[in-house]
C-alpha positions as CSV (number, residue, x, y, z in Angstrom):
1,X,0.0,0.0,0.0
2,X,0.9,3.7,-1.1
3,X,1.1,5.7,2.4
4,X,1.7,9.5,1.9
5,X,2.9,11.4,4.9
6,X,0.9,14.5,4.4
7,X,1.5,18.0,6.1
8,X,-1.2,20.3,5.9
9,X,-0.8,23.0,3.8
10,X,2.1,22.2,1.7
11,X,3.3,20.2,-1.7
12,X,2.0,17.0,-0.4
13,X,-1.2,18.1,-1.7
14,X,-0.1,17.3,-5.4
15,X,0.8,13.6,-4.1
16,X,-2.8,13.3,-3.5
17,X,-4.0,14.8,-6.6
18,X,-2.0,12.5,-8.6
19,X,-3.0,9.4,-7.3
20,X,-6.4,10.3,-7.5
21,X,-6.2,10.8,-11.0
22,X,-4.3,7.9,-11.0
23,X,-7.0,6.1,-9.4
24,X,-4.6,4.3,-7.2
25,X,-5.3,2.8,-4.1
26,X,-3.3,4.8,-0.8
27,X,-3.2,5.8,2.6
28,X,-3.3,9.2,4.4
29,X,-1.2,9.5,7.6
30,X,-1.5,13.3,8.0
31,X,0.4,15.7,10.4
32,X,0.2,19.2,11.3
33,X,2.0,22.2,10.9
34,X,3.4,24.5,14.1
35,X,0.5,26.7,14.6
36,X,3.5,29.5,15.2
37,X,6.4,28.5,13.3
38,X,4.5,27.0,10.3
39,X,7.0,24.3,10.4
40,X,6.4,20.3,10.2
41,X,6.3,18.1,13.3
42,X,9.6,16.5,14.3
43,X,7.6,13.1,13.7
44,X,8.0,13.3,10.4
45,X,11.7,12.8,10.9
46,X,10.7,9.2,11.7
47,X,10.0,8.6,8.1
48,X,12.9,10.8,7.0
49,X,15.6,12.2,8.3
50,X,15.3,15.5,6.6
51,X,11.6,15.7,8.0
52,X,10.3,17.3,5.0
53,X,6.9,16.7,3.0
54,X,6.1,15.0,0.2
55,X,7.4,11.7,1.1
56,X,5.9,8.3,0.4
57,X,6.5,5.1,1.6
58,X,5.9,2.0,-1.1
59,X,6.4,-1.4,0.7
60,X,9.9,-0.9,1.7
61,X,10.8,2.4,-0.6
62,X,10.9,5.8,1.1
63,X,10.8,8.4,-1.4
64,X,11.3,11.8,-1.2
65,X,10.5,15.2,-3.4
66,X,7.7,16.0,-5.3
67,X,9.3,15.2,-9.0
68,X,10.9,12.1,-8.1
69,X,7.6,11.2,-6.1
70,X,5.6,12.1,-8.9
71,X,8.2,10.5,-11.6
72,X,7.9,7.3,-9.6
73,X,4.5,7.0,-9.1
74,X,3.5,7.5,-13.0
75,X,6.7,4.8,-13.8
76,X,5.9,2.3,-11.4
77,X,2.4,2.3,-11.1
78,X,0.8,4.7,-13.9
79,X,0.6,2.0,-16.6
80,X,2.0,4.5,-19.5
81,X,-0.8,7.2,-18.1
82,X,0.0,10.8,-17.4
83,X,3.6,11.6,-19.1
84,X,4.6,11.3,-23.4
85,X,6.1,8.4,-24.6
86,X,10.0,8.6,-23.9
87,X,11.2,7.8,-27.1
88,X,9.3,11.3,-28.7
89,X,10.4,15.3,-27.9
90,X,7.6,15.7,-25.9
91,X,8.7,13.6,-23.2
92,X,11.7,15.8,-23.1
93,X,9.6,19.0,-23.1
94,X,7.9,17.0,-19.9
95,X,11.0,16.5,-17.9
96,X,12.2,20.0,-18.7
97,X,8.6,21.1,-16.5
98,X,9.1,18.8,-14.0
99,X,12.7,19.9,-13.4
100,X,11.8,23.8,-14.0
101,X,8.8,23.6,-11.3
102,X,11.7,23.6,-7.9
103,X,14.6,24.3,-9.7
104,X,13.8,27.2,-10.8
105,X,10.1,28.6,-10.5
106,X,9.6,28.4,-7.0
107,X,12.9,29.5,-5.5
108,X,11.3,33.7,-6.4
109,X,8.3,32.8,-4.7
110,X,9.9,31.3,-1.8
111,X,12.1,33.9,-1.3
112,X,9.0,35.9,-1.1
113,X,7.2,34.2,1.2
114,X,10.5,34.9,3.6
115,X,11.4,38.4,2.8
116,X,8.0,39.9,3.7
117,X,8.5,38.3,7.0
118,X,11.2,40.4,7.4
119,X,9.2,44.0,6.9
120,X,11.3,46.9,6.2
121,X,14.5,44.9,6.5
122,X,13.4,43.4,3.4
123,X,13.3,46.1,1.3
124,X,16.4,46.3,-0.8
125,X,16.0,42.7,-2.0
126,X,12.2,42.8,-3.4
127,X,13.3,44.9,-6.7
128,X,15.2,42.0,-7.9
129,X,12.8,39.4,-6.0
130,X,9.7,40.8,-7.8
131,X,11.5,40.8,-11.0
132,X,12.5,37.4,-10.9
133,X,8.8,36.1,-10.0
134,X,7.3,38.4,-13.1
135,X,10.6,36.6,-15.3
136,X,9.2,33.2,-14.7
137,X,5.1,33.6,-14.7
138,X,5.5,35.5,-18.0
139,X,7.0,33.0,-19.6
140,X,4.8,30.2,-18.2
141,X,2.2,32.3,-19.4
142,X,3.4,32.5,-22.7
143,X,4.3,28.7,-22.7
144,X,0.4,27.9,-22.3
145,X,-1.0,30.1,-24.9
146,X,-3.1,28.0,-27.0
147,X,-2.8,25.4,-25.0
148,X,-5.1,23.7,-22.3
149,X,-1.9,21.6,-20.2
150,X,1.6,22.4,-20.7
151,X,2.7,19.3,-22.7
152,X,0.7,18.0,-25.6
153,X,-3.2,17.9,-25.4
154,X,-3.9,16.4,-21.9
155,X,-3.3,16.4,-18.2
156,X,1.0,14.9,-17.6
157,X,2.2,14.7,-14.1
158,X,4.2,18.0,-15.8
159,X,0.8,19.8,-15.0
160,X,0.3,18.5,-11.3
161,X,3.8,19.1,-10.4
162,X,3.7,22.4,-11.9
163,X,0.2,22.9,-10.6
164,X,1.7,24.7,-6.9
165,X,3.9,27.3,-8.6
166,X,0.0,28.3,-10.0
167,X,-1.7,28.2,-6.9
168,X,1.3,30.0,-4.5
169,X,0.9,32.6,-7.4
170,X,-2.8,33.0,-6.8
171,X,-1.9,33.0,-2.9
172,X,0.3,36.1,-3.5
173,X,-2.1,37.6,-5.9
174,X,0.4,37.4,-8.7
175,X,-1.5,35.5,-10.5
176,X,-4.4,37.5,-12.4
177,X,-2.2,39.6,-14.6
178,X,-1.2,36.7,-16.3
179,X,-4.5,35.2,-17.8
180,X,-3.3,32.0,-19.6
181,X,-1.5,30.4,-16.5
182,X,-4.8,31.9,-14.6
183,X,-7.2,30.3,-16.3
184,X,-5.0,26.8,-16.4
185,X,-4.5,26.6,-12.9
186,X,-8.2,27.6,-12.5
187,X,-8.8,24.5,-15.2
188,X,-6.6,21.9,-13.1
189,X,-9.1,22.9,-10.0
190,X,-11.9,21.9,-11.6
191,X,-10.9,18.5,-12.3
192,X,-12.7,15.9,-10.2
193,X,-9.6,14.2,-9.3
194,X,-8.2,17.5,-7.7
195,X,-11.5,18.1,-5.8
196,X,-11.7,14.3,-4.4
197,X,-8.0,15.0,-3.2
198,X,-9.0,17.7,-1.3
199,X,-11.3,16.1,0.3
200,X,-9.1,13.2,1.2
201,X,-6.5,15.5,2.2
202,X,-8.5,18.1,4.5
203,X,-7.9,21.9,4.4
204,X,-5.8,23.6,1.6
205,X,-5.0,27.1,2.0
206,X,-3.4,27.1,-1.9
207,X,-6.8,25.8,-3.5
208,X,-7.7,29.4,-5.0
């Protein structure tokens, strides 16, 4: 059995989404965020010892990180579903997404998210900060014009892996001004496999 170690409010929330589309069988075992420090319990460390989330456990594999979790779950268990063929360019257009998502995309946002903890002391960095985050949605934006998912014509794990740059967009209201990655992240929340996983996985902040 599939267990996902899921922590409110954070990438785990993907994990979910993709098995459901999936339509795998799995198991929740759910912890909370410090309701001060926003950080995850040390029981997750139990599981890991970096004590991060998304991990799975699959019989006797631990995995860790949403692209490798994501990138195993479609190879081992997704029966050819949800990614190109390997042999054709689009496969190499996928992995390029699933890369681009942490590697590159969210490391603005997250620096974000820190730096306006910091108030005032903050201010020299957000010029280049804010830059850097209006770099990377415009050109998401422009790689989904004309298109309804970011590789080929349907849903690829590229999409749900891609999926929380979207949504921690929306959550810093970054998100309108750019109406082709609005109205795809809008699209992936309406999918029924996204709205069963929400259900499964309890309160998402990130769901706007």
């Amino acid at each position: 059995m599939i267990v996902v170690h899921h922590l409110n409010d954070s990438r785990s929330q993907r994990i979910l989404w993709l098995l459901e589309e999936l339509g795998l069988p799995y198991e929740i075992k759910p912890y909370q965020r410090d309701a001060q420090t926003r950080l995850a319990p040390p029981e997750l460390k139990k599981v890991h010892p970096l004590g991060k989330s998304p991990v799975i456990t699959d019989g006797d594999r631990t995995i860790i990180e949403s692209g490798a979790i994501i990138d195993y779950l479609i190879r081992r268990h997704g029966g050819g579903r949800l990614q190109p063929a390997p042999e054709t360019p689009a496969y190499d257009e996928y992995v390029q997404w699933m890369h681009y998502a942490e590697g590159s995309a969210m490391l603005p946002l997250m620096l974000n998210l820190y730096a306006t903890r910091l108030g005032e002391a903050a201010a020299p960095l957000m010029p280049r900060i804010e830059g850097e985050i209006a770099n990377h949605l415009a050109y998401i934006d422009s790689a989904l014009k004309g298109r309804q998912f970011l590789v080929g014509d349907t849903l690829t794990g590229a999409d749900i892996q891609m999926s929380f740059v979207g949504e921690v967009a929306g959550a810093f209201g970054k998100r309108a001004q750019y109406p082709n990655l609005d109205a795809w992240t809008r699209r992936l929340h309406e999918r029924p496999a996204y709205k069963k996983a929400l259900q499964r996985g309890g309160a998402y902040s990130f769901a706007n």
